[in-house]
Structure formats: structure tokens, C-alpha cells
C-alpha positions as CSV (number, residue, x, y, z in Angstrom):
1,X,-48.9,12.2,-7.4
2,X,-46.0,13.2,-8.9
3,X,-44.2,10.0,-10.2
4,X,-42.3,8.7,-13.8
5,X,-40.5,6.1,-15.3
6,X,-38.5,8.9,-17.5
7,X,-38.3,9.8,-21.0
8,X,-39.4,6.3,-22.5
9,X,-42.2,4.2,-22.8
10,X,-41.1,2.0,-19.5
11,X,-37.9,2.1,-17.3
12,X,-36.5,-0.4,-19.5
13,X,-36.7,1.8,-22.9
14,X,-35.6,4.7,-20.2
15,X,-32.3,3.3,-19.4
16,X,-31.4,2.9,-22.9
17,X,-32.3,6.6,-23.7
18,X,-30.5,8.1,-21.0
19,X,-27.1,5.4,-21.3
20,X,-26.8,6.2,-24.5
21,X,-26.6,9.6,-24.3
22,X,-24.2,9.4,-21.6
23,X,-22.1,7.2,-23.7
24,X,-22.5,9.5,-27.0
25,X,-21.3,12.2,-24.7
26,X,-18.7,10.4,-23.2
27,X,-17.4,9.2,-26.6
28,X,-17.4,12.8,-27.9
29,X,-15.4,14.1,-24.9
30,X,-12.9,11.3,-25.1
31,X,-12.3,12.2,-29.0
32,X,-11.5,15.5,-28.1
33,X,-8.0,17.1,-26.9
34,X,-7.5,17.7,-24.0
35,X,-4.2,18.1,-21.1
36,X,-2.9,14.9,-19.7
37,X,-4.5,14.1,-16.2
38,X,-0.9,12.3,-15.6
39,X,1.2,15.6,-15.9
40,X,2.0,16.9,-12.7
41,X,2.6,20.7,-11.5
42,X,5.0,20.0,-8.5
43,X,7.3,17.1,-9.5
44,X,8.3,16.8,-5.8
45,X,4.5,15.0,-5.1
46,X,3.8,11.5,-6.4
47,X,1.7,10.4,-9.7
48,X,-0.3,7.8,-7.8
49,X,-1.8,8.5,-3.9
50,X,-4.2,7.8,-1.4
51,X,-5.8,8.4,1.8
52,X,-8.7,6.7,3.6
53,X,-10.2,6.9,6.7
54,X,-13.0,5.3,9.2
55,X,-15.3,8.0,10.6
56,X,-17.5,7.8,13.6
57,X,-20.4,9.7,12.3
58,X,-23.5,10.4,15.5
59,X,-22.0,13.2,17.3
60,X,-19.2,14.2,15.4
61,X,-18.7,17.7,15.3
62,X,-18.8,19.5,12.1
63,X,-17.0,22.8,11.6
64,X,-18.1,25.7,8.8
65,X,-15.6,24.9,5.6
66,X,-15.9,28.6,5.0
67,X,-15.1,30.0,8.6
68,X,-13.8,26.8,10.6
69,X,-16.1,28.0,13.4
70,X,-18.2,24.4,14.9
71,X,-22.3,24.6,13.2
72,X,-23.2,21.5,15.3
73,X,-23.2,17.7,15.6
74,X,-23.8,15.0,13.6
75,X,-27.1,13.1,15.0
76,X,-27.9,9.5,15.5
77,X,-29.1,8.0,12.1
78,X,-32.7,8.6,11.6
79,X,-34.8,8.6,8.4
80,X,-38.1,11.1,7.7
81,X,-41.4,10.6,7.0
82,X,-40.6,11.7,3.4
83,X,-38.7,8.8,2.9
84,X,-41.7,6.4,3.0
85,X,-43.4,8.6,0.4
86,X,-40.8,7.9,-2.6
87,X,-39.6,10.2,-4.6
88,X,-40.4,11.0,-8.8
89,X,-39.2,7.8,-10.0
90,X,-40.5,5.2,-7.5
91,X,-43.4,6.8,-5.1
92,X,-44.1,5.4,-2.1
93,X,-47.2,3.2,-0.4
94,X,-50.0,4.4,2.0
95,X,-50.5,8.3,2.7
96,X,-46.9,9.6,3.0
97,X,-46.2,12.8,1.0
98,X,-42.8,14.4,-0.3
99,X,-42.4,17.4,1.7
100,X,-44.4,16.4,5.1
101,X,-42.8,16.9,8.6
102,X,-45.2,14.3,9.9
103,X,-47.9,11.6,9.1
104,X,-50.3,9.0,10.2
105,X,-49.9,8.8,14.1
106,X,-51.0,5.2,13.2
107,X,-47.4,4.9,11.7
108,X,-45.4,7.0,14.3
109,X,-47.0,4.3,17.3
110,X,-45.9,1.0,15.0
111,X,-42.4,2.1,15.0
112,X,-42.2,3.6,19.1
113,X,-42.5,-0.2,19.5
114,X,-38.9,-0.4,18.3
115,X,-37.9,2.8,19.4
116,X,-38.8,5.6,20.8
117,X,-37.1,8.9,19.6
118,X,-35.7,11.0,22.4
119,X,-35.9,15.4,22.4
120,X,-32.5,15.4,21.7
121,X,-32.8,13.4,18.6
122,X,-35.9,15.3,17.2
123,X,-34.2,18.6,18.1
124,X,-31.2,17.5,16.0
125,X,-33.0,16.4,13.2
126,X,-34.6,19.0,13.2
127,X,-36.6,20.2,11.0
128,X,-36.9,16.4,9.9
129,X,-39.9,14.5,11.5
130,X,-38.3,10.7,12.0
131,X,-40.1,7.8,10.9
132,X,-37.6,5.1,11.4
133,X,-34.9,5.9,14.4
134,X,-32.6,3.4,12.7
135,X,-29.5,4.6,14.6
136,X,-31.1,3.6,17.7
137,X,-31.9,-0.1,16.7
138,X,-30.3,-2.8,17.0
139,X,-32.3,-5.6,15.9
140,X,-31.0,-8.6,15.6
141,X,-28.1,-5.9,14.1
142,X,-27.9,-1.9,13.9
143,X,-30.2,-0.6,11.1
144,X,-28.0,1.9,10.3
145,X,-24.4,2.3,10.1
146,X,-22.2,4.6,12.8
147,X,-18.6,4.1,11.5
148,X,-18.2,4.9,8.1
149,X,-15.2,4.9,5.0
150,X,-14.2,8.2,3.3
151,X,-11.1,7.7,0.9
152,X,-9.3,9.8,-1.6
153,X,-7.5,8.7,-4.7
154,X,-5.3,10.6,-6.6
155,X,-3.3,9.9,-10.1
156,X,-1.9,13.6,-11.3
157,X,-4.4,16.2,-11.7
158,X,-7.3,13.8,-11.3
159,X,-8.8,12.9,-8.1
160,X,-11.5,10.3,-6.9
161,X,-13.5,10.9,-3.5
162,X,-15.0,7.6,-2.4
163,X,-17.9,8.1,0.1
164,X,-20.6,5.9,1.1
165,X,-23.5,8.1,0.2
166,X,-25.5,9.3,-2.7
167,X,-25.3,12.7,-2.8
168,X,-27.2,15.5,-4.5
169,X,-25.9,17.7,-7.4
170,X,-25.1,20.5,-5.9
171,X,-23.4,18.5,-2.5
172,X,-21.0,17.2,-5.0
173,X,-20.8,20.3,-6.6
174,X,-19.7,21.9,-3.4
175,X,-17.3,19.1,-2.1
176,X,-15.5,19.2,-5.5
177,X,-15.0,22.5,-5.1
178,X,-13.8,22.7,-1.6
179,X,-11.7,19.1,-2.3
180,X,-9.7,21.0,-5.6
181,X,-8.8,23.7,-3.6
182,X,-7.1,22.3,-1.1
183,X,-5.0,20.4,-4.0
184,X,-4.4,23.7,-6.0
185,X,-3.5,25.3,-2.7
186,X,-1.2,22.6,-1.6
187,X,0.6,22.5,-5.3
188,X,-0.4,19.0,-6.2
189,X,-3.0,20.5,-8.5
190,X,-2.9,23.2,-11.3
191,X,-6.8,24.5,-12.2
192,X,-6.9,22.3,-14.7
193,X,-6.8,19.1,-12.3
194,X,-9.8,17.6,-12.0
195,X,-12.6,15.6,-9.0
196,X,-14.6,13.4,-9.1
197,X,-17.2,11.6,-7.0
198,X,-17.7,8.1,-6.7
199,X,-20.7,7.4,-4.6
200,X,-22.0,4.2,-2.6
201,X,-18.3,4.0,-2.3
202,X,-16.5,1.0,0.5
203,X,-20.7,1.0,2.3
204,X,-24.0,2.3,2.2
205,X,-25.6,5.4,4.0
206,X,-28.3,6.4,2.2
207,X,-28.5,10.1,0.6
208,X,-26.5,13.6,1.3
209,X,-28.0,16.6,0.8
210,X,-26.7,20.5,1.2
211,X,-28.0,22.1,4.5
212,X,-30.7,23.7,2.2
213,X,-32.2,20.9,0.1
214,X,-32.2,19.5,3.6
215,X,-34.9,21.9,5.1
216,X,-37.0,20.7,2.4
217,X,-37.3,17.5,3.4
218,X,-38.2,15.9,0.2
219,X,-37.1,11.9,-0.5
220,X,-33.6,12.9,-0.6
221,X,-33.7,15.0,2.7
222,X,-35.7,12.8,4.6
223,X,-32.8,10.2,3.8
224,X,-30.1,12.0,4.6
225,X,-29.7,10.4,8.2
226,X,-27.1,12.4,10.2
227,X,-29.0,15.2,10.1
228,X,-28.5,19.1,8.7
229,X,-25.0,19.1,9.0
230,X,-23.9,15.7,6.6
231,X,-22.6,17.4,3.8
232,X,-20.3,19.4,5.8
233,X,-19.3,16.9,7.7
234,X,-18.5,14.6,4.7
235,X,-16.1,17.9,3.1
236,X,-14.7,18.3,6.5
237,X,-13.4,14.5,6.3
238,X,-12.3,14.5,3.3
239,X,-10.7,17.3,3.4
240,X,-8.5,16.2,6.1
241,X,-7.4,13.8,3.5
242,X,-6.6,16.1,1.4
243,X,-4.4,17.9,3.3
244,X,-2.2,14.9,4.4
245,X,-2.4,14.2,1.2
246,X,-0.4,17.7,0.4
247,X,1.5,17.7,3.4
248,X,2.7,13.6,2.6
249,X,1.4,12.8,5.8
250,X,-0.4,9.3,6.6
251,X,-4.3,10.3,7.7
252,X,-5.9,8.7,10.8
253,X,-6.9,5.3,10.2
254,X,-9.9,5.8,12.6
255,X,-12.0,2.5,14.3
256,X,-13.0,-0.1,12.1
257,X,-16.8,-0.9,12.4
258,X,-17.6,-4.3,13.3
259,X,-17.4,-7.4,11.3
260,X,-20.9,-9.0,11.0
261,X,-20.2,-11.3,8.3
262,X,-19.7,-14.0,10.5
263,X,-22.7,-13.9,12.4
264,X,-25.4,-12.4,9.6
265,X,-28.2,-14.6,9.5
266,X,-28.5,-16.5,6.1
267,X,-31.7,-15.6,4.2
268,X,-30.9,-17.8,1.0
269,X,-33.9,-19.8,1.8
270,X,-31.5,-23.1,1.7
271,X,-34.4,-25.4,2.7
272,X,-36.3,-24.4,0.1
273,X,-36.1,-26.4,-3.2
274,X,-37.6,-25.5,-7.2
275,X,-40.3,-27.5,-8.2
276,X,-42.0,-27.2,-11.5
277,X,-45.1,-25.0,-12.0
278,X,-47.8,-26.3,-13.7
279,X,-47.7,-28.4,-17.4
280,X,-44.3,-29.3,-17.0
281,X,-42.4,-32.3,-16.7
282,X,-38.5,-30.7,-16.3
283,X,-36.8,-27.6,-15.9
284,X,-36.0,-26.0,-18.7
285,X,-39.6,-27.1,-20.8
286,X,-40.9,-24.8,-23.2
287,X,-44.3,-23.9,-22.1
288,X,-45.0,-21.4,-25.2
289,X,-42.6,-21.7,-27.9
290,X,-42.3,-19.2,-30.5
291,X,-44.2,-18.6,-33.6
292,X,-42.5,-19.9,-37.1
293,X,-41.4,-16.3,-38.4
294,X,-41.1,-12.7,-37.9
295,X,-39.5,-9.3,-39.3
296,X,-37.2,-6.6,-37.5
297,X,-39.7,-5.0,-35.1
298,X,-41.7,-8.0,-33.9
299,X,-41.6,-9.1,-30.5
300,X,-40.1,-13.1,-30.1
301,X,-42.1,-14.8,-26.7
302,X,-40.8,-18.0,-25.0
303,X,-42.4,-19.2,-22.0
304,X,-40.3,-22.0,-19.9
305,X,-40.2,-23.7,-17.1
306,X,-37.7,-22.3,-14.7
307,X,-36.2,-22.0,-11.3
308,X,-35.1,-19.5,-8.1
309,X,-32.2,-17.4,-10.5
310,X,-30.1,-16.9,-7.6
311,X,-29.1,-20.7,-7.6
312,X,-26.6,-19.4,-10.6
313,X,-26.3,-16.1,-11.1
314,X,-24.8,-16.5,-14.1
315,X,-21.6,-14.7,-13.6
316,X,-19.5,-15.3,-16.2
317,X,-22.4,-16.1,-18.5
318,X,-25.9,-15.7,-19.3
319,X,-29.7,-16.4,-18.6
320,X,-30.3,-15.5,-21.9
321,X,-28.8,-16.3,-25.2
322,X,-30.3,-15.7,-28.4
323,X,-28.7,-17.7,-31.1
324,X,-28.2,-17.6,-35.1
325,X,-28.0,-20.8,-37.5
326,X,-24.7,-20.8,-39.0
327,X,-24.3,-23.3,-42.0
328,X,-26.4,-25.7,-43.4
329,X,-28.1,-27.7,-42.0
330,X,-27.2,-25.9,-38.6
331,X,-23.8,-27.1,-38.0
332,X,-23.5,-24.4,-34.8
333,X,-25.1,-21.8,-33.5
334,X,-23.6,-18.1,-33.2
335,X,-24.8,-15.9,-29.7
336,X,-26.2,-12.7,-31.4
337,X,-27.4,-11.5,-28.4
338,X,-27.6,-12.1,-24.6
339,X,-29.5,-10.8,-21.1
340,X,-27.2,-8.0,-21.3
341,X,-28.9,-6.6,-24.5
342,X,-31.1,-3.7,-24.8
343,X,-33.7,-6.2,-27.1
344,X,-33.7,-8.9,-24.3
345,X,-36.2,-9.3,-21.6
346,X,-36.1,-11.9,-18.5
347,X,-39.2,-12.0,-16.8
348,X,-39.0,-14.3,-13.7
349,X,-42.7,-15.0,-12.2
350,X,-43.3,-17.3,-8.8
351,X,-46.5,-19.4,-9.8
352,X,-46.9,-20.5,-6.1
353,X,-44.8,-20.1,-2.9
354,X,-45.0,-22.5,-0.7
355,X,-42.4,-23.0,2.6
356,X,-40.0,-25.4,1.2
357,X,-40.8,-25.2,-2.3
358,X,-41.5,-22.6,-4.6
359,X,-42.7,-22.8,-8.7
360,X,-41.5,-20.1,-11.4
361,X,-42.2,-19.7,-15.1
362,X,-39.7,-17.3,-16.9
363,X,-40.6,-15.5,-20.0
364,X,-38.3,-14.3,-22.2
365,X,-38.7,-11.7,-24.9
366,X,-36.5,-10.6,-27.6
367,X,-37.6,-7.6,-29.8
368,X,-35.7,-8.2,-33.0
369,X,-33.9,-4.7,-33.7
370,X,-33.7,-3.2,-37.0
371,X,-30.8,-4.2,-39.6
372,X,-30.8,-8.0,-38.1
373,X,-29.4,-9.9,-40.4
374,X,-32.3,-12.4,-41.9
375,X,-31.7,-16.5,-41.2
376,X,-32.8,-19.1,-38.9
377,X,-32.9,-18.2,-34.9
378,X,-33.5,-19.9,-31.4
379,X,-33.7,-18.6,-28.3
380,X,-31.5,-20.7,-25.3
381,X,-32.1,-20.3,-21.2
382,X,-29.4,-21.3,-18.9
383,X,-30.3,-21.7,-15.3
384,X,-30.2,-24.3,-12.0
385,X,-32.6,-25.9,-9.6
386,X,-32.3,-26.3,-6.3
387,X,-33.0,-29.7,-4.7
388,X,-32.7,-30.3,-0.9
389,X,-34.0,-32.5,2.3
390,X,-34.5,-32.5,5.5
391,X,-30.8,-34.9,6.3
392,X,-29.2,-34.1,2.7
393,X,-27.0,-31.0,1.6
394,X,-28.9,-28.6,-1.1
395,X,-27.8,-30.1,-4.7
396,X,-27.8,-27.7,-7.3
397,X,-27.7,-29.0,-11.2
398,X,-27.8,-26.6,-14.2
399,X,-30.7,-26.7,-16.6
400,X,-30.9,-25.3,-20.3
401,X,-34.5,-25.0,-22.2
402,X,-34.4,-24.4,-26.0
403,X,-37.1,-22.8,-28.3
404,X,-37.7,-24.2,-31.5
405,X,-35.8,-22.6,-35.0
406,X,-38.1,-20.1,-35.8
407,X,-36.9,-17.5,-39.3
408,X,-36.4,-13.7,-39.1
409,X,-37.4,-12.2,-43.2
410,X,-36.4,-8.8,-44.2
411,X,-39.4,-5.7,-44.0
412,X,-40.2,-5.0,-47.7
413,X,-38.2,-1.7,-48.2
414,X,-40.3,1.1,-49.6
415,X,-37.6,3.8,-49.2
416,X,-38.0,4.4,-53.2
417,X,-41.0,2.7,-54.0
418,X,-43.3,5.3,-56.1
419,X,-45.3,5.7,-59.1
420,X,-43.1,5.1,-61.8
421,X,-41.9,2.0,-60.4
422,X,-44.9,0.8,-60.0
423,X,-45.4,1.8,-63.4
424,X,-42.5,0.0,-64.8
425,X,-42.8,-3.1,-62.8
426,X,-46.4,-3.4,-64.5
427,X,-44.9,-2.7,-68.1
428,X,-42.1,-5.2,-67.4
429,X,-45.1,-8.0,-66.4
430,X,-46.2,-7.6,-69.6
């Protein structure tokens, strides 16, 4: 029951709140003074280096970064029941629960028909209860990946580990730690060198937690797939590259995993072609057009007729452009904002699906922000439909819909409005 969209009024107003912060912050830092990350303590090392590497992950065996004495072996990928039940920020479906070993035997029988988990695998996951054996399935391709990237970057006294997971604060935390060492004890670094993390780096396996958080089996433990041991493991790789990194040695390249791209099976629903939801006569028709004025505050609604978005995704431009009057009459028309923008809203809605044709609306919104400047506005959509048949190849054409000029006015500002104005403006009428 525990669930929220953060500190705003939806995940939209959420993201602002917390990106802006980060960038205030950011902003601040960056103003102030600080040593040069490009200085070096050991002139004999280069400014710019890397490592990188290709692990095999199931039964790799993971060594204490304290002692160097073996802990055990990386398992087979699996996820836990916890990971069906969500975590804070997007909860899960059914009667999972954050924190439970085990669930609905219902559940546990539905996926034995893939797979059936083995004692060895249980033991190793231990004390995880697997849902989804997803190292153990292979259809039509392997739900889970066995050969995985770890790289480390490195220009002066600031480093960059790349790994393919997400991990927890205090996993970072701890492979930070163990990764500066290494450079500080190898002379590439002084203490004042700096790591990073970049996460979801060169693939995708899921979560890390530290051996702890794991026994908790929460969201984040549940979907830590290699069992107790990740985190280690993950420090114990890249630490490897770290120290042929110090010792200018080339690190193992390690086995590649296997290409799939060539094979993948194409889910872009190529047979399937737009067709116009109801009311319209092209792509691109307003449906509901605005009103004929607003202030700063109000919320501008357009309603059009639109199309699957993936047909363009826009990438060098934008689904949504909202447009000032410049001169007079409108000679052109200046973006003033675009989907990017915190104001902006694209919501994409399938009126029917059907199994080679499907019908959207999309409703744009623009909440006009304070301080906009007052004048003449439209709103403009930029998008593509799909046509195809059963001997043709799929033709796609762009589309554009256009509301109608509608005027933003200045709020009445009362900031020093009071009694003796009021007073004077009456004597003045006089």
C-alpha cells in the first residue's frame, strides 16, 4: 500500500521539482572553485584511459574485496516474487507484496510451465523466492542476459565506471570506494580524484544491491538477478580494470555475447496501418480547438486527429510546437515552446485497436507559465501515418494539424493595489 508519484501533484510536476533541483545544485557546484580533474599526480600515466571487459556472470566466482578469500558463485539469473509487487513509485498488480519470500502458488505453477527452478538454483538465491527463472529460458531468446560489459574510463583524477545495472546507493557507495583506492594506491589518483557511476551502461541487468539490502528482498532485491553476491562481483571486475589500468596493462577482452540483432523478431506492427478515429476526415483535424483567449495560468486544450507516434519519432524535431504571432498581420510564427517543455503535454489515446488498423486522438495541453509574454498564439502537431497492404510496402507521409489563433492577456497585477489607490483612481474619475 505503500506507493507515490513524489513530491508533486503528478509524476509530470514531480520530474520538474526534483530536475530542477538537481540542476540548481549542479549550477551551484559548477560556480564554485574547485582543483582541475585534468591535473595529474604521476605524470608517467596518461590523461585519457580505458578498460572494458565482457563478463560471464552465472557461476562466476566472487572473492571478499576486503579479504580476497572466495564468498560464493554468481547464480543463474532469476527474479523474486518482490519484483512483481513494484516498489514506492510504481506498485505492482495482483497480491504480490514488497518483502515476501513467496506468493500465490497459482503464480509459482503458471511460470513451472516455462521452467522449473532446480535446488541448486533456490539454494543460491537464497534467501530470494524466484518468480521468473529467466536465466533458464530461452524463449524464442534468453530472458536474461549471461555475458555482460563492465568498462572503466579515466581522464586525470576523474573516473567513470560503466556497468549494466542500476545499483543502489550505498552499492555505489561501496564500489566508488573500493574503485578510488585502487587508483590512489596505484598513483594515478591523489584523494582528491574523483568516481563516478554511470548505470544501465553498454546493456541491461536489472538492479544491484549490497549483500544486505539483498536479504531484504524488497523491489530492488528481488531484482538483483545473480543473486547475494552481485555487488561484489561487479567491484571485483572492475577492479581488475583498475589495476591494468595502474599497471598499463590491456584487461581481458572476455567472450562477446551473441548478436541477436539479426534474427530478433520485428514487433513494429508493419501490417498495421492509422486510420482516423471517429469525426474526422484527415490526419492532423482539429477535433476540439481552443478557446479564443486566456491569461498566464490557464490550461490551452487541443484535441486532433492523430496517428501510431513511432511512425516519426521526431528526432531532430517535435510533436509539439507552440507558436507566437510575430508581425502584423502574422507574417511568421516564432516556436515558444515545444514537447520538450515543462508546460507541454502529449497525450496519445488508441480510440479502437483493431489487427491491421488502429485509430488515435492526441490531446495536447499547454499550461501558459507565468511572465508569457501577451499576443496572438497557436498550437502546431507534427506527426506521420502509416498506410500499408497486403502486396505494397508500408508508405509513411507526415501530417501537421493547426489550432486556430487564440490571444494570451496579462493577469491584472494587484501587487500594489490598496486603499488609497483606489481612493485616488475614484477622485481622478471625477
Amino acid at each position: 500500500m505503500c506507493s507515490s508519484s513524489g513530491p508533486g501533484k503528478d509524476m509530470f510536476e514531480s520530474c520538474e521539482i526534483i530536475a530542477t533541483k538537481q540542476y540548481t545544485k549542479a549550477k551551484e557546484l559548477f560556480a564554485v572553485p574547485g582543483e582541475s580533474v585534468l591535473s595529474m599526480s604521476n605524470s608517467s600515466f596518461p590523461l585519457v584511459d580505458f578498460r572494458h571487459s565482457f563478463v560471464t556472470m552465472p557461476g562466476l566466482v566472487v572473492q571478499d574485496p576486503e579479504t580476497g578469500k572466495s564468498i560464493g558463485k554468481l547464480c543463474k539469473a532469476a527474479m523474486g516474487d518482490s519484483f512483481a509487487a513494484g516498489t514506492t513509485d510504481g506498485p505492482g498488480q495482483f497480491d504480490f507484496t514488497q518483502g515476501s519470500n513467496s506468493s500465490n502458488p497459482f503464480w509459482h505453477f503458471i511460470v513451472s510451465v516455462l521452467h522449473k527452478e532446480t535446488p541448486e538454483e533456490i539454494a543460491c538465491q537464497e534467501p530470494k523466492g524466484i518468480l521468473l527463472p529467466t536465466g533458464s529460458i530461452n524463449l524464442p531468446y534468453p530472458w536474461a542476459p549471461s555475458i555482460l560489459p563492465v568498462q572503466l574510463l579515466r581522464w586525470g583524477q576523474f573516473a567513470i565506471v560503466v556497468v549494466p545495472t542500476e545499483m543502489t546507493t550505498m552499492a555505489g557507495r561501496r564500489m566508488r570506494m573500493r574503485v578510488k583506492q585502487v587508483l590512489v594506491e596505484g598513483g594515478i589518483f591523489s584523494e582528491q580524484g574523483q568516481v563516478v557511476i554511470a548505470g544501465l551502461g553498454n546493456g541491461y541487468a536489472d538492479y544491484t544491491t549490497t549483500y544486505e539490502e539483498y536479504q531484504q528482498q524488497r523491489y530492488e532485491g528481488a531484482s538483483t538477478i545473480f543473486g547475494p553476491h552481485q555487488l561484489n562481483a561487479y567491484i571485483q571486475q572492475v577492479i581488475k580494470l583498475a589495476q591494468a589500468m595502474v599497471e598499463n596493462k590491456p584487461s581481458p577482452r572476455g567472450e562477446p555475447p551473441r548478436d541477436f540483432s539479426a534474427t530478433c523478431i520485428d514487433k513494429t506492427n508493419k501490417m498495421k496501418r492509422d486510420a482516423l478515429p471517429q469525426g474526422a476526415s484527415k490526419f492532423g483535424q482539429v477535433l476540439q480547438d481552443a478557446e479564443d483567449s486566456y491569461k498566464p495560468g490557464e490550461v490551452v486544450t487541443v484535441v486532433l486527429a492523430g496517428a501510431n507516434p513511432s511512425n516519426d519519432p521526431q528526432v531532430q524535431g517535435s510533436f509539439v510546437q507552440v507558436q507566437r504571432c510575430m508581425g502584423s498581420p502574422c507574417s511568421e510564427w516564432e516556436t515558444v515552446a515545444e514537447d520538450a517543455d515543462w508546460e507541454t503535454r502529449l497525450h496519445i489515446v488508441k480510440e479502437s485497436r483493431g489487427v491491421l488498423k488502429d485509430r488515435r486522438v492526441w490531446k495536447v495541453t499547454w499550461e501558459i507559465p507565468a511572465g508569457t509574454e501577451m499576443g496572438s498564439y497557436r498550437i502546431k502537431v507534427n506527426g506521420a501515418v502509416r498506410t500499408t497492404c497486403l502486396v505494397c510496402k508500408p508508405l509513411i507521409k507526415p501530417f501537421t494539424g493547426i489550432s486556430k489563433v487564440f490571444s494570451v492577456s496579462k493577469l491584472l497585477d494587484t501587487t500594489y493595489f490598496n486603499v488609497k489607490d483606489l481612493f485616488l483612481g475614484l477622485v481622478f474619475a471625477m
